[in-house]
C-alpha positions as CSV (number, residue, x, y, z in Angstrom):
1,X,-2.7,5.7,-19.8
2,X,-5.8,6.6,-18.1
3,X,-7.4,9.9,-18.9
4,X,-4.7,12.1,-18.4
5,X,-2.2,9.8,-16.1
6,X,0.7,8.0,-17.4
7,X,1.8,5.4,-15.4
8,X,5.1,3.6,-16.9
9,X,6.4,0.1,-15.2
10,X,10.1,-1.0,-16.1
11,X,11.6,-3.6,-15.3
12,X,15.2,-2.9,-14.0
13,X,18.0,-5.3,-12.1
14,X,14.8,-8.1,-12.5
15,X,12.8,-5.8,-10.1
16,X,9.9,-3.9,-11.1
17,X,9.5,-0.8,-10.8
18,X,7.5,2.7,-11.4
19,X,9.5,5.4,-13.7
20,X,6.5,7.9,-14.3
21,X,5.0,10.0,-12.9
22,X,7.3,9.2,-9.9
23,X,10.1,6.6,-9.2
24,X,9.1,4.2,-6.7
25,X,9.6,0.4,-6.4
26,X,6.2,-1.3,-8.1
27,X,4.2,-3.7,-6.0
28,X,5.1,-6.9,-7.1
29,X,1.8,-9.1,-7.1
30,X,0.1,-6.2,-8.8
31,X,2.4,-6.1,-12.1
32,X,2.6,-9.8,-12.0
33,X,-1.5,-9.7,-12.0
34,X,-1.2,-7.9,-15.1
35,X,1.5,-9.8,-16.6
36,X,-0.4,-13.2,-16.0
37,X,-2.9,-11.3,-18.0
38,X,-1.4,-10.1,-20.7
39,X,0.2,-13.6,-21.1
40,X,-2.9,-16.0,-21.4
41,X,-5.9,-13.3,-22.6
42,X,-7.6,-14.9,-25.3
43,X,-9.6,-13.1,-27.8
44,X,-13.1,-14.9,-27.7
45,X,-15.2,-13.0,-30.5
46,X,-16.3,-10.0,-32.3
47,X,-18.5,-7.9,-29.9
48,X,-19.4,-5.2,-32.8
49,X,-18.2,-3.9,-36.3
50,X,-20.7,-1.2,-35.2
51,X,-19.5,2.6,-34.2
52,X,-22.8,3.8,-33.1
53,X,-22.7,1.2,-30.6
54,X,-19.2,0.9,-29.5
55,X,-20.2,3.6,-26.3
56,X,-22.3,0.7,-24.9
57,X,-18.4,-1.3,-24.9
58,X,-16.1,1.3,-23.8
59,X,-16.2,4.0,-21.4
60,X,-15.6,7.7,-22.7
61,X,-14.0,8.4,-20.1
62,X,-12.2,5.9,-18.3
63,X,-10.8,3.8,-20.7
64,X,-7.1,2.9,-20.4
65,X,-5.1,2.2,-23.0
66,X,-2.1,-0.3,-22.4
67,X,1.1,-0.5,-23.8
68,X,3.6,-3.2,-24.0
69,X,7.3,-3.1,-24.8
70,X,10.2,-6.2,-25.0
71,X,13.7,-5.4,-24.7
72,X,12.4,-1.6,-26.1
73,X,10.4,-2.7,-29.0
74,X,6.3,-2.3,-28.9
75,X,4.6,-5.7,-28.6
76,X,1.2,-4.1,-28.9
77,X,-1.4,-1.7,-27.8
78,X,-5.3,-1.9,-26.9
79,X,-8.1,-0.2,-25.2
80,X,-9.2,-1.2,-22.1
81,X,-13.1,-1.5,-22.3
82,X,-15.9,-2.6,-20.2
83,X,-15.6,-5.8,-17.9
84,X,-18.3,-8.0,-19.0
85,X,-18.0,-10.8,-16.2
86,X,-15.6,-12.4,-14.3
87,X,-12.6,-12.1,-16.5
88,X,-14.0,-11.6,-19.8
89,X,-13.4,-7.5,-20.8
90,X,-14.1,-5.8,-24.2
91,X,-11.2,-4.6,-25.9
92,X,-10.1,-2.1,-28.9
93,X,-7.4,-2.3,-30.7
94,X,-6.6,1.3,-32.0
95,X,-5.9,0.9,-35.8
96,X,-9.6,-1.3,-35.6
97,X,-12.6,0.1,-35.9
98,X,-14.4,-3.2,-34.1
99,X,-14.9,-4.2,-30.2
100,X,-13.4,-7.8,-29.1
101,X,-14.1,-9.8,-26.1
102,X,-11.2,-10.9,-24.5
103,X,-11.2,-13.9,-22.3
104,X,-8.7,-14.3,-19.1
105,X,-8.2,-10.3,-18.6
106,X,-9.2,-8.8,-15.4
107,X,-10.4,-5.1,-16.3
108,X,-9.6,-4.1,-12.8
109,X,-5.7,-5.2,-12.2
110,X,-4.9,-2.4,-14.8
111,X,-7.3,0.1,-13.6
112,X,-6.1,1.0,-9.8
113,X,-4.6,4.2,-9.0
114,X,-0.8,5.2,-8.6
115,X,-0.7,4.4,-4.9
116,X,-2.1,0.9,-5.5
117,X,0.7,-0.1,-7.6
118,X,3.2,1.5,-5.5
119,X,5.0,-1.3,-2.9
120,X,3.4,0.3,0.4
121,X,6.1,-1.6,2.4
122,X,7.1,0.7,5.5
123,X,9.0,-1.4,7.6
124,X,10.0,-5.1,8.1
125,X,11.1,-5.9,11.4
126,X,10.8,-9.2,13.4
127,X,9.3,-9.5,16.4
128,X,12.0,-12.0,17.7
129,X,14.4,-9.2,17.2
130,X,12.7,-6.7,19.7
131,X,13.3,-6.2,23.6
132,X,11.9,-2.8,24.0
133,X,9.0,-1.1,22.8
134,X,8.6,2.8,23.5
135,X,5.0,4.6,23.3
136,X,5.0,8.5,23.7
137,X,2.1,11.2,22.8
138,X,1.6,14.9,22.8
139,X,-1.9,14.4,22.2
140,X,-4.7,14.8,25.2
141,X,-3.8,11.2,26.0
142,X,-0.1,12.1,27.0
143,X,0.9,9.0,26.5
144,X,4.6,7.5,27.7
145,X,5.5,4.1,28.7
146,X,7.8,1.7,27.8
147,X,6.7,-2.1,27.4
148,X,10.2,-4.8,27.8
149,X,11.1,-8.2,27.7
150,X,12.4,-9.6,31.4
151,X,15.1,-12.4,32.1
152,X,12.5,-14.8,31.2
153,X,11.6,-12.9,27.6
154,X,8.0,-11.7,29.2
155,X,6.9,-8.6,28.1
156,X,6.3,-6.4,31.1
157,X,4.8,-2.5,31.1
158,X,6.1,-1.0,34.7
159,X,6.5,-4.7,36.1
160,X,2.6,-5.7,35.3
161,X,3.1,-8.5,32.7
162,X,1.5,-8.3,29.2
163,X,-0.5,-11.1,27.8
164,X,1.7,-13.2,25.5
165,X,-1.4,-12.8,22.4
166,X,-1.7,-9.1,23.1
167,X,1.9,-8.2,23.0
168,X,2.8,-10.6,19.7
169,X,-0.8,-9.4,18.0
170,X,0.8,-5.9,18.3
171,X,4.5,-6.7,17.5
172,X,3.1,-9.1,14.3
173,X,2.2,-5.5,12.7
174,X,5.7,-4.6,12.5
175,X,7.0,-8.1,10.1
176,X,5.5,-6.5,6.9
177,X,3.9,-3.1,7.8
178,X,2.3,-1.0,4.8
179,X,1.1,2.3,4.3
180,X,-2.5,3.2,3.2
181,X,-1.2,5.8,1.2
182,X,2.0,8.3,0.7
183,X,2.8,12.1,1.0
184,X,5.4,12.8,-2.1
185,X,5.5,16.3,-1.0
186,X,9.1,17.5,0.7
187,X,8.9,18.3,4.1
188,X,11.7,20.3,5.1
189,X,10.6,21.1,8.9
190,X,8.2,18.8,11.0
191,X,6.1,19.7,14.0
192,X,6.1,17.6,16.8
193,X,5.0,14.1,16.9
194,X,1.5,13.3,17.8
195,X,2.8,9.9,18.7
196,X,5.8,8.5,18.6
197,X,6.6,4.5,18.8
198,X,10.6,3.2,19.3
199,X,11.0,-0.5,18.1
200,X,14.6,-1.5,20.0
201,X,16.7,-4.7,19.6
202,X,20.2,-5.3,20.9
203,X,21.7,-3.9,17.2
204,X,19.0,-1.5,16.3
205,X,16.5,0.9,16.9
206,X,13.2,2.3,14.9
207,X,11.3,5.2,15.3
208,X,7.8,5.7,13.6
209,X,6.4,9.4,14.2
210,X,3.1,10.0,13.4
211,X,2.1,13.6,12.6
212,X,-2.0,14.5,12.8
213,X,-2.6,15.8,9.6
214,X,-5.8,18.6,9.2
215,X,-7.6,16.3,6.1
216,X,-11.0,14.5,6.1
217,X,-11.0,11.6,6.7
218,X,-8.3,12.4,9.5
219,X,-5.2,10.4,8.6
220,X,-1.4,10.8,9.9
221,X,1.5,11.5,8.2
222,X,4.2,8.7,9.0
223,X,7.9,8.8,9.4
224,X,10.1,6.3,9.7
225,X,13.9,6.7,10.8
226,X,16.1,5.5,7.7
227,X,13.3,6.2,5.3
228,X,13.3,8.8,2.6
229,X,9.7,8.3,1.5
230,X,6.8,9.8,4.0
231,X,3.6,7.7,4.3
232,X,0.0,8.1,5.4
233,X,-2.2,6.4,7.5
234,X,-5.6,6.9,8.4
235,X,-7.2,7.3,11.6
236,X,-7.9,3.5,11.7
237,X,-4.5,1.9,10.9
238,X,-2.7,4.9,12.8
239,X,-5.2,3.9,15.8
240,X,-3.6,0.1,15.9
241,X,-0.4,1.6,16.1
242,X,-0.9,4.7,18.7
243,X,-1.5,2.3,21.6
244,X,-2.4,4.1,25.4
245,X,-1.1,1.5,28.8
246,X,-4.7,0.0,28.9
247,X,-4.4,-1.5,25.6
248,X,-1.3,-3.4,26.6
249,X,-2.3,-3.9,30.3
250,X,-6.2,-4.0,31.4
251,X,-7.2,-1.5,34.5
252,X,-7.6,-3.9,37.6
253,X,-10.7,-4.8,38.3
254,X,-12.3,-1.9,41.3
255,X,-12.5,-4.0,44.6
């Protein structure tokens, strides 16, 4: 708990995930962060028996209190104070009126927002299982072009071959992509894409649309086809994904 958010992680099936304020699957590494600190902390000393002082410990405002439960029974509770450096935080236990210092506990691993603890996988496609790659705009670039594999697996835009590094650089995106952030909010009608990519293979296809939002910074709202959950990207990820001919093939040189 963190001023007034709640977050709740369960572990269900042996997979982590988020049950409030949303239902989402957790990011793995992040809970296991905290879980390897909540395993070894080590309480090093008594920082102060004195209230007057405990402000200069903990942070009126954003401390976070953590909770622990096994198998539905509370292990234990404490206040998340100040880091003091590296590892070493300052804790409270509520029914104490005294600060610790607490060895082996990372301040920061239980102190990120929702979206950081959220898995921000989007998609997970190899690029050994792609043939075709489709690239269409309605922005002022009016982009549309497709980029294949030949006979001889080289990727080729309009019969002008793609460098081998430039096409698998682009494609290596698409193993493990993640979001920046997401858009929980329904949708029920969407415009047109700004930009839309088509990742084919000879079983499958995936669409990514990419909708401009109006927002500062500029970001993009992402869909994917077979996905529930909307992302967002902003205008630098989105960027490495709306790609224009040139990026793919270099302008020849003017003789």
């Amino acid at each position: 708990v963190k001023n007034s958010e709640s977050i709740t992680f369960e572990k269900q099936n042996n997979q982590w995930k988020i049950t409030k304020p949303i239902t989402y699957n957790a990011d793995t590494s992040a809970v296991n962060a905290m879980l390897k600190d909540l395993k070894n902390f080590m309480l090093e000393s008594v920082a102060s028996e004195n209230p007057a002082k405990f402000s200069g410990y903990l942070d009126s405002v954003n401390n976070s209190k953590i909770t622990t439960y096994q198998e539905g029974k509370l292990l234990g509770t404490f206040i998340l104070g100040k880091a003091q450096a590296n590892d070493n935080t300052y804790i409270q236990k509520p029914d104490e009126n005294r600060i610790l210092l607490a060895s082996k506990l990372t301040a920061g691993n239980f102190t990120k927002l929702l979206k950081d603890y959220r898995d921000k996988s989007v998609i997970s496609v190899s690029p050994f299982a792609l043939n075709k790659v489709t690239f269409k705009s309605t922005d002022s670039n009016n982009v549309d072009f497709t980029a294949a594999k030949d006979s001889l697996n080289i990727w080729r835009v309009e019969g002008d071959s793609v460098s081998t590094s430039v096409m698998d650089g682009f494609l290596k995106m698409f193993e493990n992509l993640k979001a920046e952030d997401f858009k929980d909010t329904v949708m029920t009608t969407f415009p047109v894409p700004t930009y839309t990519l088509t990742l084919s293979g000879p079983s499958q296809s995936t669409v990514i649309n990419l909708y401009k939002e109006n927002s500062e910074p500029p970001a993009f709202i992402c869909q994917v086809s077979g996905v529930n959950q909307l992302f967002r990207f902003f205008s630098g990820m989105a960027g490495q994904l709306m790609k224009k001919k040139t990026d793919l093939i270099p302008p020849k040189p003017v003789k």
